[in-house]
N, C-alpha and C positions, 0 to 999 in steps of 0.2 A: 268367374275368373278361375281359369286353372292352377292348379299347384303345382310346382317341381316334383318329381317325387323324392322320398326321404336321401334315397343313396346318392340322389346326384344335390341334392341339398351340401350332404354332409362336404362332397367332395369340393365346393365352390369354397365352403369355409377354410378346408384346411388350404387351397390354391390363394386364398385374399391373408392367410395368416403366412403363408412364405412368402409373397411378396413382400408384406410389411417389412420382415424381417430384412431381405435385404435390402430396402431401402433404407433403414437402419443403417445396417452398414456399410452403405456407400456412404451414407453421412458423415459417419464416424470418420469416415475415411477421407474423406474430401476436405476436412473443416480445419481451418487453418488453427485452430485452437483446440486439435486431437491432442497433440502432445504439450502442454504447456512444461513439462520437467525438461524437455531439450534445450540444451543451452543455446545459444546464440555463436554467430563464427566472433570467433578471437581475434579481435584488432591490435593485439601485442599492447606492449608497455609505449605510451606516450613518445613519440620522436623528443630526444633531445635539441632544446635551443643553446646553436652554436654560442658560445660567446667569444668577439671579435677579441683579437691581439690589439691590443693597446699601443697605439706607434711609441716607443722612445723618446723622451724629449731633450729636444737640444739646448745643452746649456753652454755657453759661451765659457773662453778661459778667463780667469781672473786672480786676482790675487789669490783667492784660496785655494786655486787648483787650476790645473788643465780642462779643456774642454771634452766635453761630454756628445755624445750621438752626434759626431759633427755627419751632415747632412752629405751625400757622395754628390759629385759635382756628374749631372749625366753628359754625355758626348753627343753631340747633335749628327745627327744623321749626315749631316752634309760634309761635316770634318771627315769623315771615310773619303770621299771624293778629291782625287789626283788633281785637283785643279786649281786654280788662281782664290778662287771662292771659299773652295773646299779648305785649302791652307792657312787663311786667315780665319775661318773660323775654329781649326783644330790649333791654331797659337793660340787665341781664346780659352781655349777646353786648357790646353796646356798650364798658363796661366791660374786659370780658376783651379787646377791640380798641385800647383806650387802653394797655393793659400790653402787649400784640405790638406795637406800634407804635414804644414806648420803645426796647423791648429789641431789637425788629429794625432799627429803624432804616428801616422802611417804611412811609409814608403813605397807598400808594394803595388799601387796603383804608379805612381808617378813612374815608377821605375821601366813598367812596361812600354811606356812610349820615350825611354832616353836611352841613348848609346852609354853604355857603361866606362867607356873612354873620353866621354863628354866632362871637359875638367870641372867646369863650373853646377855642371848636373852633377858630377859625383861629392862636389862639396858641399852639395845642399844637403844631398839625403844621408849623407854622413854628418852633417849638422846637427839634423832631424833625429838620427837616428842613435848620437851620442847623447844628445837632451835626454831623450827618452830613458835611455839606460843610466843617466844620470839620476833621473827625479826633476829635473829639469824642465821648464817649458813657456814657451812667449803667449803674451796678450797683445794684442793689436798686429800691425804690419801687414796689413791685408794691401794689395798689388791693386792698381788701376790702369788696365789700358790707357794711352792718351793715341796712339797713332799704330799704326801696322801695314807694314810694308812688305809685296813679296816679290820676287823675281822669279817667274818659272820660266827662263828662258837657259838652256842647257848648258851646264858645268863638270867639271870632273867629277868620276862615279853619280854621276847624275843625281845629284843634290842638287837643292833646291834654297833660293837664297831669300833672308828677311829681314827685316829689322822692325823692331818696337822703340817706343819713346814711356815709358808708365811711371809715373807716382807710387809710393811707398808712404803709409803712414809709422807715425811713431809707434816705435815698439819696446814692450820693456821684456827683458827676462827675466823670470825666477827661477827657483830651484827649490828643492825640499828644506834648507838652510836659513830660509827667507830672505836670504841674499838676494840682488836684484841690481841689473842694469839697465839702464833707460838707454835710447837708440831715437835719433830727430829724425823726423819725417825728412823724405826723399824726393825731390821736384825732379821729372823730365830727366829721370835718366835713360840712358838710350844703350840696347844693347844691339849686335849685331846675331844671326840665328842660322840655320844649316840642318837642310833636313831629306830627310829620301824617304821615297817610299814605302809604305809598307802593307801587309794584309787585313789589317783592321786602320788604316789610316797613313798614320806619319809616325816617322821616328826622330827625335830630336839628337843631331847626330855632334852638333857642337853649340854654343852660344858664349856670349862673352861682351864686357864692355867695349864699346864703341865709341870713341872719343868725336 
């Protein structure tokens, strides 16, 4: 067997000792646990959990007091509509506005669907609106439709004609005084109604008893 000679001996050792090395450090370098002191990416501080608003609760009026978060009557889609349909169910919406109004003790809804020349709309909400300013305020007397009636066939200034038949329950008032008068429920009164059009609906342009 032949030998290498010495010089090319020596030369293979130092050629097999730099390879080593860099395969060393490719290691090093490739190895996903080179750097264990690098931090990690920052996911920030925990997302805060919303917490929900707590609805209001509605408390009804009572001897102790007026009524609380009274509930907003919504308007049905269909009361916006100029028509036969449409009109009896914004007397509805109306109605259920007369009874939030009592009990809340707030006018400016009601008011946007009345003629401010409407005598008997102007006495309500100056009713409503003197209680208040009083410390004043009713329990009971909530309104029930019984009948509704409309005529959309053409009138002067192009109003539009109604009439309802509703029930009234007893009502009492108080006041900060602890004074108090009682009021007997109401059967089948009947009033007669007047209304034109308008851009969110109807406008209640007059109303009144109807014998």
């Amino acid at each position: 067997m032949s030998r290498l000679p010495l010089k090319n001996s020596s030369l293979l050792r130092t050629s097999a000792l730099a390879l080593s090395s860099l395969l060393l450090v490719a290691g090093c370098a490739g190895s996903p646990s080179a750097d264990m002191s690098s931090p990690g990416p920052d996911s920030g501080p925990a997302p805060a959990t919303a917490t929900p608003t707590p609805t209001p609760t509605y408390k009804p009026a009572s001897a102790d007091g007026p009524a609380e978060n009274v509930p907003v009557p919504e308007m049905p889609a269909i009361a916006k509509e100029h028509t036969e349909e449409g009109l009896k169910a914004f007397i509805e919406y109306y109605y259920d506005l007369i009874d939030y109004s009592y009990e809340s003790q707030s006018t400016d809804l009601l008011s946007q669907y009345t003629n401010p020349l409407c005598g008997t709309c102007s006495q309500i909400v100056y009713d409503i609106q003197t209680d208040h300013a009083a410390g004043a305020w009713r329990v009971g007397g909530e309104t029930n439709l019984d009948l509704v009636y409309v005529d959309m066939s053409e009138r002067p200034m192009g109003y539009k004609y109604g009439q309802v038949k509703f029930n009234q329950k007893s009502f009492i008032n108080h006041d900060s005084k602890t004074d108090r008068s009682a009021n007997d429920a109401n059967w089948g009164i009947k009033w007669q109604m007047f209304f034109k059009a308008a851009a969110n609906g109807w406008i209640v342009v007059d109303m009144g008893s109807s014998k």
